[in-house]
KOLBATOR-609369 format. One record per atom (N, C-alpha, C): residue number from 1; residue in one letter; chain; atom name; x, y, z. Coordinates in nm, 4 decimals, padded with zeros to 6 digits. Atoms other than C-alpha are relative to their C-alpha. Layout:
+-----+---------+--------+-------+----------+----------+----------+
| num | residuo | cadena | atomo |       px |       py |       pz |
+-----+---------+--------+-------+----------+----------+----------+
| NUM |       A |      A |    CA |        X |        Y |        Z |
...
+-----+---------+--------+-------+----------+----------+----------+
***
This chain:
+-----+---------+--------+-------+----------+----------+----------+
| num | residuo | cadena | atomo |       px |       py |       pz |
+-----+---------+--------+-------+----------+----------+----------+
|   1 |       X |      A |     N | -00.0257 |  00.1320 | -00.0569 |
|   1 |       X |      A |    CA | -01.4144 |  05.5365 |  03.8773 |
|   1 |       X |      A |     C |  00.1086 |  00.0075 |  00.1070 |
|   2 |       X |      A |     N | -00.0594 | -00.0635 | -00.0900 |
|   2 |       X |      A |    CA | -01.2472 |  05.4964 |  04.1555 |
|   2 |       X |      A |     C |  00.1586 | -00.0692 | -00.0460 |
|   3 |       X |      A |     N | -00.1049 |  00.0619 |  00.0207 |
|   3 |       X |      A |    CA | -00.8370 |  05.3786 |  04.1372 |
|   3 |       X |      A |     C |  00.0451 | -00.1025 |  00.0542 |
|   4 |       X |      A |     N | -00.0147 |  00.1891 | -00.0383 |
|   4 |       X |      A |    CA | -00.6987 |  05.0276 |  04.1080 |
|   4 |       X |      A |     C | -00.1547 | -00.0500 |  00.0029 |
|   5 |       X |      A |     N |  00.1659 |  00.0241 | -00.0082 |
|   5 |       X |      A |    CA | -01.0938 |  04.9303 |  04.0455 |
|   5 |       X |      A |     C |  00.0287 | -00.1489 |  00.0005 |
|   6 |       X |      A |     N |  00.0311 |  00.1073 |  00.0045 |
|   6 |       X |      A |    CA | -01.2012 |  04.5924 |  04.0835 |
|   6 |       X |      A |     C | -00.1535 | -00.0538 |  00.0520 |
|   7 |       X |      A |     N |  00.1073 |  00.0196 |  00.0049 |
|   7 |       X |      A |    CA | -01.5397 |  04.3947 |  04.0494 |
|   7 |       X |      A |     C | -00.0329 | -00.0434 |  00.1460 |
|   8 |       X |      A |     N | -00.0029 |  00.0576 | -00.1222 |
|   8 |       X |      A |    CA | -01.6998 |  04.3198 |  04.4049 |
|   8 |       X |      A |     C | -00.1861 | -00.0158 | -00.0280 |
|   9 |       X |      A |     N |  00.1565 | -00.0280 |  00.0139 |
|   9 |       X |      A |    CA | -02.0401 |  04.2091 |  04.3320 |
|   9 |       X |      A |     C | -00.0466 |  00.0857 | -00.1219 |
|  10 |       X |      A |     N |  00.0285 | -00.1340 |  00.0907 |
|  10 |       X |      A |    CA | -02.2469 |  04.4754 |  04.1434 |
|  10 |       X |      A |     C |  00.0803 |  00.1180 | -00.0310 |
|  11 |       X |      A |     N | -00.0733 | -00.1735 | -00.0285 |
|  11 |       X |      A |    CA | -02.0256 |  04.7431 |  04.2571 |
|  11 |       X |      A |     C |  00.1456 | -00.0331 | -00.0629 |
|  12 |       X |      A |     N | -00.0819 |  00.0205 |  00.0589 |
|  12 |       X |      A |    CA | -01.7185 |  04.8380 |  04.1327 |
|  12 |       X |      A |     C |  00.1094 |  00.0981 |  00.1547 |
|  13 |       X |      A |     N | -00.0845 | -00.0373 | -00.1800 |
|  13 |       X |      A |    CA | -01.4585 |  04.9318 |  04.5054 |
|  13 |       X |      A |     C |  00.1206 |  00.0346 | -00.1132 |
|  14 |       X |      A |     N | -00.0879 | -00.0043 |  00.0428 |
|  14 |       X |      A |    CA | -01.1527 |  05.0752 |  04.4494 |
|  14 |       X |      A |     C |  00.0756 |  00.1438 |  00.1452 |
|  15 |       X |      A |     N | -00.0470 | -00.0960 | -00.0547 |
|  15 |       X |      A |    CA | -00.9150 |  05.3657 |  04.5879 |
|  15 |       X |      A |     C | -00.0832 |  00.1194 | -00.0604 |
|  16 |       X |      A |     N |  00.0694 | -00.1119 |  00.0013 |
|  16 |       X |      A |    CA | -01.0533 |  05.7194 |  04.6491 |
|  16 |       X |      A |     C |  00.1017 |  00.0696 | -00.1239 |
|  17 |       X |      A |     N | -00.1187 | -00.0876 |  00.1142 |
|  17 |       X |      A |    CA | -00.9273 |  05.9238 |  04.2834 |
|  17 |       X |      A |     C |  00.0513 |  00.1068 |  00.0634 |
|  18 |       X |      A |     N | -00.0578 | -00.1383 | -00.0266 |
|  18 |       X |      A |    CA | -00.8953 |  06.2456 |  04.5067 |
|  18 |       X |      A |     C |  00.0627 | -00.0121 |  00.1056 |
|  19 |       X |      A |     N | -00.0933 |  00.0293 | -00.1042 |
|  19 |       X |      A |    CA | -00.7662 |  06.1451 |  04.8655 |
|  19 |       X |      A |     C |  00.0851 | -00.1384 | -00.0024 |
|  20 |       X |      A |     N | -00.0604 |  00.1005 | -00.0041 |
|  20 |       X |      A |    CA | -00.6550 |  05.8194 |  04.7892 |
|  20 |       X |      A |     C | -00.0684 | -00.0587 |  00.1190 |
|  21 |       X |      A |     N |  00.0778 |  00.0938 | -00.1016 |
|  21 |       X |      A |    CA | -00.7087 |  05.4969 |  05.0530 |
|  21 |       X |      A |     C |  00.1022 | -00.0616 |  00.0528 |
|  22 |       X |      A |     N | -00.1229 |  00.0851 | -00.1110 |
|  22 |       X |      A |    CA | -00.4312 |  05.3490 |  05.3226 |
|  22 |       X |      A |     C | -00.0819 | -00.1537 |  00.0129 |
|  23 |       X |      A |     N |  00.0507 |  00.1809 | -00.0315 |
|  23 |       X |      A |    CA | -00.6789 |  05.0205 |  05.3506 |
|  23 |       X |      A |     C |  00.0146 | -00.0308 | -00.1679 |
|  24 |       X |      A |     N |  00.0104 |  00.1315 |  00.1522 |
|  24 |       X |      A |    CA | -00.6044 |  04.7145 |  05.0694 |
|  24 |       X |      A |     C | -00.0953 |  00.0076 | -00.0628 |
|  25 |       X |      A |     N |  00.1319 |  00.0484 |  00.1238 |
|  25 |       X |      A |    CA | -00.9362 |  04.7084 |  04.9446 |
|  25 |       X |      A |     C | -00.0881 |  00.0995 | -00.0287 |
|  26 |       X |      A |     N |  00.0911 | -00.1094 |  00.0188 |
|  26 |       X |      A |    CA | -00.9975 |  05.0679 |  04.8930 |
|  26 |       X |      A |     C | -00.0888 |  00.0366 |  00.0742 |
|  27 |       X |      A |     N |  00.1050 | -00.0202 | -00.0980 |
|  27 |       X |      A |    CA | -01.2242 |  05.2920 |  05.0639 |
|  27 |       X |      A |     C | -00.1471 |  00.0563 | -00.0910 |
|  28 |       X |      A |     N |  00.1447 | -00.0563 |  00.1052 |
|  28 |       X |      A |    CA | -01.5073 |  05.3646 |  04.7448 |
|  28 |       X |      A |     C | -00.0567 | -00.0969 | -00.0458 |
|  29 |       X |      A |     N |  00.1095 |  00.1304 |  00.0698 |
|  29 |       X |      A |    CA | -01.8062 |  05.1655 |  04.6203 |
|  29 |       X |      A |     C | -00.0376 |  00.0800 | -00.0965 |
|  30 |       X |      A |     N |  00.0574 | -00.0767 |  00.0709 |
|  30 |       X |      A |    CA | -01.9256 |  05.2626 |  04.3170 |
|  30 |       X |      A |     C | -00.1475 | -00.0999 | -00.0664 |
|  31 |       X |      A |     N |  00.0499 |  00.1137 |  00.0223 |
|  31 |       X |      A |    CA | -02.2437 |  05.1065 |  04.2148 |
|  31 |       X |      A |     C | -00.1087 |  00.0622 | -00.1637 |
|  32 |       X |      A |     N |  00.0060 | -00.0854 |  00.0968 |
|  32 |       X |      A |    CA | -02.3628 |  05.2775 |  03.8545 |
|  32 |       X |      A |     C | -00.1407 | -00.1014 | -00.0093 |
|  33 |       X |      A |     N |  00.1823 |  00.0826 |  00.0043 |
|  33 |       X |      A |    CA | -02.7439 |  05.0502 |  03.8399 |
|  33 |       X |      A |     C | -00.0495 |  00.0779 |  00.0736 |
|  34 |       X |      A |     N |  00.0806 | -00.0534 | -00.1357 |
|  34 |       X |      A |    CA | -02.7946 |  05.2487 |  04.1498 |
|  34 |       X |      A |     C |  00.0168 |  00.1527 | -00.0297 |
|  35 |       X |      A |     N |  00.0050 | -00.1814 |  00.0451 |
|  35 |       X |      A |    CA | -02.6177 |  05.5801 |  03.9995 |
|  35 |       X |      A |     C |  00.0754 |  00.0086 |  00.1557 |
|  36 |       X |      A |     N | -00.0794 | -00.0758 | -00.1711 |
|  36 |       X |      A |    CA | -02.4193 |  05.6096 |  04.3642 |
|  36 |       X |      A |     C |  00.0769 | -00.0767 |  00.0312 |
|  37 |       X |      A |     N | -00.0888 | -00.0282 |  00.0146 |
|  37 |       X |      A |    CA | -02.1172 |  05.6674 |  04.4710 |
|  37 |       X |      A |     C |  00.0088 |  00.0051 |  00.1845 |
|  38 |       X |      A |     N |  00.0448 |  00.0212 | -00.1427 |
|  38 |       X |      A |    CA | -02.0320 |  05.5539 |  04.8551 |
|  38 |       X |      A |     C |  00.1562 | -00.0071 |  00.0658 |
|  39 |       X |      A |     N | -00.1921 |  00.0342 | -00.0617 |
|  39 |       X |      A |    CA | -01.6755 |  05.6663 |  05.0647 |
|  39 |       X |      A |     C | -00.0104 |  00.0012 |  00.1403 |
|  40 |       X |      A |     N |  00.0111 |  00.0318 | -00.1604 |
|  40 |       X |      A |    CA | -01.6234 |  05.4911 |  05.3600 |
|  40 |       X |      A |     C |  00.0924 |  00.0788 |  00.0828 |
|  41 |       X |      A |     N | -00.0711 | -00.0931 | -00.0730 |
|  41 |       X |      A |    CA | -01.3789 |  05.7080 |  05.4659 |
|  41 |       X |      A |     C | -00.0294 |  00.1256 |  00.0936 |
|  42 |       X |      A |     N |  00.0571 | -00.0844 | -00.0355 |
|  42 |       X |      A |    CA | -01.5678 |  05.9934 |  05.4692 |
|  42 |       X |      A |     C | -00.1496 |  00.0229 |  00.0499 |
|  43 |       X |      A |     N |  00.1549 |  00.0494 | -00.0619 |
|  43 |       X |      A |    CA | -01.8976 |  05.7927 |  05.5771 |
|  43 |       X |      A |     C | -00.0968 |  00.1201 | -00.0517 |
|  44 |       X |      A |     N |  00.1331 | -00.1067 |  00.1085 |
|  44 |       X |      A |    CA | -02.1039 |  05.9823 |  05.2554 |
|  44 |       X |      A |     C |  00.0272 | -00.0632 | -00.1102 |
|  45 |       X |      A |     N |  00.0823 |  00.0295 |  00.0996 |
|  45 |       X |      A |    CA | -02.3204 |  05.8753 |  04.9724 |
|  45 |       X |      A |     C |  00.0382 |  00.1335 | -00.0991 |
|  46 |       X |      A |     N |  00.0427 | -00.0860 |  00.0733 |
|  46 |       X |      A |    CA | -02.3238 |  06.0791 |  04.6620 |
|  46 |       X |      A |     C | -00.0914 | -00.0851 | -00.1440 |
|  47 |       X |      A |     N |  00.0451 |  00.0324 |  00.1261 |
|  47 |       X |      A |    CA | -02.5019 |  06.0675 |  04.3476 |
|  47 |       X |      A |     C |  00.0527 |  00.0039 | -00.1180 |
|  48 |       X |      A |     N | -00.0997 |  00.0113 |  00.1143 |
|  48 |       X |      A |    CA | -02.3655 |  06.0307 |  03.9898 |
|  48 |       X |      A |     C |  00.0374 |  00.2026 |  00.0146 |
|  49 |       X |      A |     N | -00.0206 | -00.1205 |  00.0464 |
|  49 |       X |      A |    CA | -02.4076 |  06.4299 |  03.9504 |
|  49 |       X |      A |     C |  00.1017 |  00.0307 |  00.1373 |
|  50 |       X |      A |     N | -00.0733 | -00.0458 | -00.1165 |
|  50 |       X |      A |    CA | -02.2255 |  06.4826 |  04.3394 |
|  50 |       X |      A |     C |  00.1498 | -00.0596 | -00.0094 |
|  51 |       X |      A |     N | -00.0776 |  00.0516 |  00.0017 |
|  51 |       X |      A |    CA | -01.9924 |  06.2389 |  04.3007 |
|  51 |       X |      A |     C |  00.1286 |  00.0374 | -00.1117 |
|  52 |       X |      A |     N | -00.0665 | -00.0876 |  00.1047 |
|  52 |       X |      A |    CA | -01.8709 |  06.4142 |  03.9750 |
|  52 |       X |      A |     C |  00.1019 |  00.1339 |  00.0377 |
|  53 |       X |      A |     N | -00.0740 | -00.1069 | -00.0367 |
|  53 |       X |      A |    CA | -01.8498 |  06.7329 |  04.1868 |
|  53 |       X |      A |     C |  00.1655 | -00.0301 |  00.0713 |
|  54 |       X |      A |     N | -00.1437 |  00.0571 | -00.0681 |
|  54 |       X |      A |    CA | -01.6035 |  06.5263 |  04.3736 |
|  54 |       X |      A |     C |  00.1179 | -00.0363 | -00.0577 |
|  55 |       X |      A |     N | -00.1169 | -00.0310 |  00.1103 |
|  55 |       X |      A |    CA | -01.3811 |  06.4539 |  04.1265 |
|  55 |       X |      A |     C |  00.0645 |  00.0972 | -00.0618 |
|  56 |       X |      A |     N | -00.0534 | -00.0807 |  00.0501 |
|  56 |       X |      A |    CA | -01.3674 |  06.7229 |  03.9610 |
|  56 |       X |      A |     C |  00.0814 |  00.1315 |  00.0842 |
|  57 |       X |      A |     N | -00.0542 | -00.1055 | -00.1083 |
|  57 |       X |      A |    CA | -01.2793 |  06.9514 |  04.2833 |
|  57 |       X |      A |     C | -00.1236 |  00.0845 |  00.0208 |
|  58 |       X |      A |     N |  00.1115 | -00.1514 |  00.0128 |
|  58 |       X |      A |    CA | -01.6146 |  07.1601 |  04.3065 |
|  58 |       X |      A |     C | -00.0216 | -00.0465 |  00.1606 |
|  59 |       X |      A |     N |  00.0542 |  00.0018 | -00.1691 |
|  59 |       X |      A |    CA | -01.6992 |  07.0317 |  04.6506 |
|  59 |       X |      A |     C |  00.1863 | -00.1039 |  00.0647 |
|  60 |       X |      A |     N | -00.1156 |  00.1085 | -00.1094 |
|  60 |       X |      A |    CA | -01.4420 |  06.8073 |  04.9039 |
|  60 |       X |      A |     C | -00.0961 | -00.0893 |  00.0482 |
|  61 |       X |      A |     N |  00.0828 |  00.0991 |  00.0012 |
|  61 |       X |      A |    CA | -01.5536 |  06.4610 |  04.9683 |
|  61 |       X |      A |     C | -00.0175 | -00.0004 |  00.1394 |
|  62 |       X |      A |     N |  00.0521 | -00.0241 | -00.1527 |
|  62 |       X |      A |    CA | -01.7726 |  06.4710 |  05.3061 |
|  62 |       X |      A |     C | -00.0723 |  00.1639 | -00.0270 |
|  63 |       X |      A |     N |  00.0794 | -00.1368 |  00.0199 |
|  63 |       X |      A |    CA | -01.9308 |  06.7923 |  05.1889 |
|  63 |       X |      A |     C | -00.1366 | -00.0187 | -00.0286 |
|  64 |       X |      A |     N |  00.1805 |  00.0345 |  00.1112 |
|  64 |       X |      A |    CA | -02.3109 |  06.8198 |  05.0543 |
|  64 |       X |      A |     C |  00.0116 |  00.0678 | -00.1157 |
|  65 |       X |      A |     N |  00.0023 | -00.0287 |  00.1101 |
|  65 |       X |      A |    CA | -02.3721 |  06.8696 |  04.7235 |
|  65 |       X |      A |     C | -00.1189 |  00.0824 | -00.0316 |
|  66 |       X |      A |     N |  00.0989 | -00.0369 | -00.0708 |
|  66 |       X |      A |    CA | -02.6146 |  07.1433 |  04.8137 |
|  66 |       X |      A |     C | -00.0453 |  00.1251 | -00.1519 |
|  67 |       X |      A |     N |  00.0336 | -00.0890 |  00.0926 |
|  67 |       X |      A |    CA | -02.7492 |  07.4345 |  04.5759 |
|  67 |       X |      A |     C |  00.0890 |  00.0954 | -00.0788 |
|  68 |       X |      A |     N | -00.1323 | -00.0600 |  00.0202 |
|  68 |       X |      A |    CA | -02.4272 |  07.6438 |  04.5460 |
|  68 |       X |      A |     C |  00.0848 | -00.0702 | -00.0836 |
|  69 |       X |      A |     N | -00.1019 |  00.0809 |  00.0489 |
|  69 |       X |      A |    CA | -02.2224 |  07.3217 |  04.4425 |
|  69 |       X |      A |     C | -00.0798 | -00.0066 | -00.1138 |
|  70 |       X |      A |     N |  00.0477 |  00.0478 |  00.1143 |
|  70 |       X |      A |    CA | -02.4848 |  07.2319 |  04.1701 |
|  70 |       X |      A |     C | -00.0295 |  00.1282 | -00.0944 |
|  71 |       X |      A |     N | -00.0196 | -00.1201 |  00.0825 |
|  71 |       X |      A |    CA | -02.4865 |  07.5988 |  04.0339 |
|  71 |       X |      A |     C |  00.1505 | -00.0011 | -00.0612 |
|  72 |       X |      A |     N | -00.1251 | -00.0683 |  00.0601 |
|  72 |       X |      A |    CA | -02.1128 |  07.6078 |  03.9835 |
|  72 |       X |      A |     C |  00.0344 | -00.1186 | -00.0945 |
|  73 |       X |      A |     N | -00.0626 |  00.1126 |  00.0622 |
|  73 |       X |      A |    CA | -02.0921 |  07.2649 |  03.8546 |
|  73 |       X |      A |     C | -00.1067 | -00.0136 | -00.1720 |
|  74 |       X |      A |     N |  00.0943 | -00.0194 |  00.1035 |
|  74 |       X |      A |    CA | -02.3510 |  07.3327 |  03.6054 |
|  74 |       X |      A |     C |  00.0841 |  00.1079 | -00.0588 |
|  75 |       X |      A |     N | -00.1212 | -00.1129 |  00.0620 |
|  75 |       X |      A |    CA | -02.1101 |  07.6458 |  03.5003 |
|  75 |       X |      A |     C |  00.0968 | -00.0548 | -00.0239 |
|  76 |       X |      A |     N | -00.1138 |  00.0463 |  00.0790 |
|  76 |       X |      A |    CA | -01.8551 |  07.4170 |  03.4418 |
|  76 |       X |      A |     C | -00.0522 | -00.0757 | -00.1231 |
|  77 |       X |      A |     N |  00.0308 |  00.0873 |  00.1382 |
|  77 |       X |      A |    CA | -02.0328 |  07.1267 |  03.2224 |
|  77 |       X |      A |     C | -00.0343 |  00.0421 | -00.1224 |
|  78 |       X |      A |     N |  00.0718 | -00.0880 |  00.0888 |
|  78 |       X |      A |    CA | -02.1825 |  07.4571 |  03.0431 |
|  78 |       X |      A |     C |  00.1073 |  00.0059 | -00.0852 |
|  79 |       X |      A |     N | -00.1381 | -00.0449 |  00.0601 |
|  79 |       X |      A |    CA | -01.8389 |  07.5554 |  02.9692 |
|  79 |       X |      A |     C |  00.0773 | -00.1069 | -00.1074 |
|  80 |       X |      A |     N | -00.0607 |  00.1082 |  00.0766 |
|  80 |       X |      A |    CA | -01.7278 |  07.2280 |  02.8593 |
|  80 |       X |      A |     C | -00.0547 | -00.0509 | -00.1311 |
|  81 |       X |      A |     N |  00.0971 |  00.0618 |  00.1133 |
|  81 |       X |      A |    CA | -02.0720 |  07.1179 |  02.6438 |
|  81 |       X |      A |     C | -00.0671 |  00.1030 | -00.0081 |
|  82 |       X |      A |     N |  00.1395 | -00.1266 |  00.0253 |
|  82 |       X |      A |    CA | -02.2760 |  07.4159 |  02.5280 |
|  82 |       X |      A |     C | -00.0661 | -00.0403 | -00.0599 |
|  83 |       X |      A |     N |  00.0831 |  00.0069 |  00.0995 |
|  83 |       X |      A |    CA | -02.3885 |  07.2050 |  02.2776 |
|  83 |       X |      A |     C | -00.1164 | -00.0696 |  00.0832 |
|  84 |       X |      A |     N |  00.1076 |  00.0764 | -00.0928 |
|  84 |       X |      A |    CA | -02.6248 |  07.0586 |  02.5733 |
|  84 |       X |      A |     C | -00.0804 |  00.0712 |  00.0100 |
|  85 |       X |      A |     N |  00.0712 | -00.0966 | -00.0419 |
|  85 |       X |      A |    CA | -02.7510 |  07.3449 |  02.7183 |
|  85 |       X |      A |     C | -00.0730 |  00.1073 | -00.1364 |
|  86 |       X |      A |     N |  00.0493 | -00.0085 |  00.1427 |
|  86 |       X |      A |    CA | -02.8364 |  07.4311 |  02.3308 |
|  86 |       X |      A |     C | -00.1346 | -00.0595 | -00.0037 |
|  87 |       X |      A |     N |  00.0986 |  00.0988 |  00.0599 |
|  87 |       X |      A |    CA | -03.0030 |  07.1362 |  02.2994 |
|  87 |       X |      A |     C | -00.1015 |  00.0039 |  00.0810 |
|  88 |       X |      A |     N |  00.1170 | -00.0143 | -00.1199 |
|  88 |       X |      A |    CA | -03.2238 |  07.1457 |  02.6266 |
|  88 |       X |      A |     C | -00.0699 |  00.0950 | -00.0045 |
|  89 |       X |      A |     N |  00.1454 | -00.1216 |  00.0467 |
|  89 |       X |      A |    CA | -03.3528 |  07.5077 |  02.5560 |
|  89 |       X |      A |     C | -00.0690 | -00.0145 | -00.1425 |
|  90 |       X |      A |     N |  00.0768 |  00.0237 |  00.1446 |
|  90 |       X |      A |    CA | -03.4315 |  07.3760 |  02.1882 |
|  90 |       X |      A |     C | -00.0997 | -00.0801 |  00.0236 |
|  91 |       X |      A |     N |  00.0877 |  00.0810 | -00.0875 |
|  91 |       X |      A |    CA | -03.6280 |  07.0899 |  02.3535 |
|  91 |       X |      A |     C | -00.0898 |  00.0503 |  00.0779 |
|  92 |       X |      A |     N |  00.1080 | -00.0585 | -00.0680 |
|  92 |       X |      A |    CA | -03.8307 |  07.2969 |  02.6160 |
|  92 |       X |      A |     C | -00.0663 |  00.0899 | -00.0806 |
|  93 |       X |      A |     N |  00.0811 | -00.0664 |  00.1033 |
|  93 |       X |      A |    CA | -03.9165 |  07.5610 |  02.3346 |
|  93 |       X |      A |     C | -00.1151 | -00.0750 | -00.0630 |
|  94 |       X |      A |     N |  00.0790 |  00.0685 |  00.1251 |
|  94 |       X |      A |    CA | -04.0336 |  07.2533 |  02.1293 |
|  94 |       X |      A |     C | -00.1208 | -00.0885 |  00.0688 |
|  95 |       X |      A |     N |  00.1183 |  00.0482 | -00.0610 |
|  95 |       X |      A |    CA | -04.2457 |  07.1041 |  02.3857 |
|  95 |       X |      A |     C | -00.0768 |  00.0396 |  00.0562 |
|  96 |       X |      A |     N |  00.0667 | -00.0685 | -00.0221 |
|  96 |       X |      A |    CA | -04.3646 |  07.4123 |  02.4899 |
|  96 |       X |      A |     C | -00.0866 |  00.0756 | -00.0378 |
|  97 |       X |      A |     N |  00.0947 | -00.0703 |  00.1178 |
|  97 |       X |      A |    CA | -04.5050 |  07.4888 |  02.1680 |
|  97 |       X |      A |     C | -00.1108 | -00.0571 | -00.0675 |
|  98 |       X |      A |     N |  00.0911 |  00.1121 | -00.0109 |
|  98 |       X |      A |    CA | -04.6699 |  07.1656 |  02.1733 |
|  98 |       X |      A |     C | -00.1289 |  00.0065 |  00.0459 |
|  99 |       X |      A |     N |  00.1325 | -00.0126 | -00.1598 |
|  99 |       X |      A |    CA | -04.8812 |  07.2324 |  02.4998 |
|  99 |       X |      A |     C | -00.0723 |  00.1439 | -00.0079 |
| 100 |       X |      A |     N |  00.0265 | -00.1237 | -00.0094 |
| 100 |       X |      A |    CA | -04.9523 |  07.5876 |  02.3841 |
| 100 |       X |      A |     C |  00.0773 |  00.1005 |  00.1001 |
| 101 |       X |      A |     N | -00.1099 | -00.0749 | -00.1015 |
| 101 |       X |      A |    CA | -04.7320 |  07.7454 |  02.6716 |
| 101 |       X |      A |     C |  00.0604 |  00.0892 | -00.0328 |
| 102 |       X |      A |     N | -00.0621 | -00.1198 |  00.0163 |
| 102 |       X |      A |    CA | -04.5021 |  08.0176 |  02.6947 |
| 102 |       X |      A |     C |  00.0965 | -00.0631 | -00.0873 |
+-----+---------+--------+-------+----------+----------+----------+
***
Protein backbone atom coordinates (compact mmCIF):
# COMPACT_ATOMS: atom_id res chain seq x y z
CA UNK A 1 0.00 0.00 0.00
CA UNK A 2 1.21 2.95 -0.71
CA UNK A 3 2.11 5.66 2.48
CA UNK A 4 -0.26 8.03 4.22
CA UNK A 5 -3.11 5.99 2.06
CA UNK A 6 -6.35 7.42 1.61
CA UNK A 7 -9.69 6.40 -0.19
CA UNK A 8 -10.10 8.28 -3.66
CA UNK A 9 -12.83 6.54 -5.35
CA UNK A 10 -12.09 2.79 -5.92
CA UNK A 11 -8.49 3.34 -5.61
CA UNK A 12 -6.59 3.68 -2.75
CA UNK A 13 -3.56 7.07 -3.69
CA UNK A 14 -1.07 7.60 -1.40
CA UNK A 15 2.87 8.29 -1.19
CA UNK A 16 5.35 6.11 -3.16
CA UNK A 17 6.65 3.31 -0.07
CA UNK A 18 10.11 3.29 -1.93
CA UNK A 19 10.86 6.88 -3.37
CA UNK A 20 8.45 8.67 -1.52
CA UNK A 21 6.21 11.80 -3.21
CA UNK A 22 7.02 15.85 -2.90
CA UNK A 23 3.17 16.41 -4.29
CA UNK A 24 0.19 16.54 -1.30
CA UNK A 25 -1.77 13.96 -2.74
CA UNK A 26 0.82 11.41 -3.40
CA UNK A 27 2.10 10.16 -6.54
CA UNK A 28 0.50 6.14 -6.41
CA UNK A 29 -2.92 4.74 -7.30
CA UNK A 30 -3.50 1.58 -6.18
CA UNK A 31 -6.59 0.00 -7.43
CA UNK A 32 -6.70 -3.92 -6.03
CA UNK A 33 -10.45 -4.89 -8.22
CA UNK A 34 -8.17 -4.14 -11.06
CA UNK A 35 -4.97 -5.90 -9.32
CA UNK A 36 -2.79 -2.57 -10.53
CA UNK A 37 -0.59 -0.54 -9.26
CA UNK A 38 -0.09 3.06 -11.15
CA UNK A 39 3.11 5.79 -10.31
CA UNK A 40 2.69 8.94 -11.72
CA UNK A 41 5.95 9.83 -11.11
CA UNK A 42 7.46 7.35 -12.92
CA UNK A 43 4.52 7.33 -15.64
CA UNK A 44 4.26 3.10 -15.15
CA UNK A 45 1.57 0.61 -14.51
CA UNK A 46 2.41 -2.52 -12.71
CA UNK A 47 0.61 -5.51 -11.74
CA UNK A 48 -0.03 -6.95 -8.24
CA UNK A 49 3.01 -9.51 -8.91
CA UNK A 50 5.37 -6.23 -10.44
CA UNK A 51 4.32 -3.96 -8.14
CA UNK A 52 5.47 -6.37 -5.31
CA UNK A 53 8.82 -6.51 -7.17
CA UNK A 54 8.77 -2.87 -6.41
CA UNK A 55 8.53 -2.94 -3.02
CA UNK A 56 10.40 -5.36 -2.21
CA UNK A 57 13.61 -3.93 -4.22
CA UNK A 58 13.84 -6.67 -7.06
CA UNK A 59 13.31 -4.18 -9.84
CA UNK A 60 13.33 0.05 -9.44
CA UNK A 61 10.08 1.68 -10.10
CA UNK A 62 10.06 2.68 -14.00
CA UNK A 63 11.68 -0.62 -14.82
CA UNK A 64 9.75 -3.70 -16.58
CA UNK A 65 8.98 -6.48 -14.78
CA UNK A 66 10.38 -8.62 -17.55
CA UNK A 67 11.53 -12.43 -17.31
CA UNK A 68 14.72 -11.98 -15.20
CA UNK A 69 12.70 -9.89 -12.52
CA UNK A 70 9.97 -12.64 -12.30
CA UNK A 71 12.66 -15.46 -11.97
CA UNK A 72 14.36 -13.83 -9.03
CA UNK A 73 11.23 -12.79 -7.42
CA UNK A 74 9.90 -16.19 -7.60
CA UNK A 75 13.37 -17.21 -5.70
CA UNK A 76 12.50 -15.03 -3.14
CA UNK A 77 8.62 -15.94 -2.37
CA UNK A 78 10.20 -19.65 -2.71
CA UNK A 79 12.44 -18.80 0.04
CA UNK A 80 9.92 -17.23 2.12
CA UNK A 81 6.78 -19.94 1.40
CA UNK A 82 8.00 -23.35 0.30
CA UNK A 83 5.02 -24.52 1.60
CA UNK A 84 3.48 -23.08 -1.87
CA UNK A 85 5.69 -24.28 -4.23
CA UNK A 86 4.95 -27.76 -2.27
CA UNK A 87 1.60 -27.34 -2.72
CA UNK A 88 1.54 -26.41 -6.56
CA UNK A 89 3.77 -29.45 -7.57
CA UNK A 90 1.29 -31.63 -5.33
CA UNK A 91 -1.58 -30.11 -7.39
CA UNK A 92 -0.09 -30.54 -10.97
CA UNK A 93 0.95 -34.24 -10.04
CA UNK A 94 -2.74 -34.63 -8.92
CA UNK A 95 -4.29 -33.30 -11.94
CA UNK A 96 -1.98 -34.85 -14.01
CA UNK A 97 -2.88 -38.14 -12.87
CA UNK A 98 -6.35 -37.31 -13.53
CA UNK A 99 -5.90 -36.64 -17.39
CA UNK A 100 -3.57 -39.63 -17.66
CA UNK A 101 -0.42 -37.36 -18.39
CA UNK A 102 3.01 -37.38 -17.39
Amino acid sequence: LPDNPYMAGDEIRGSHPVHGSTSPGGNVSVNHSKGFAYCFRCGIGYDAAGWDAVCRGIIDCGDRYDSDAVKIHSAELDKEHPEVSFLERAEWKRTHRKQGGA
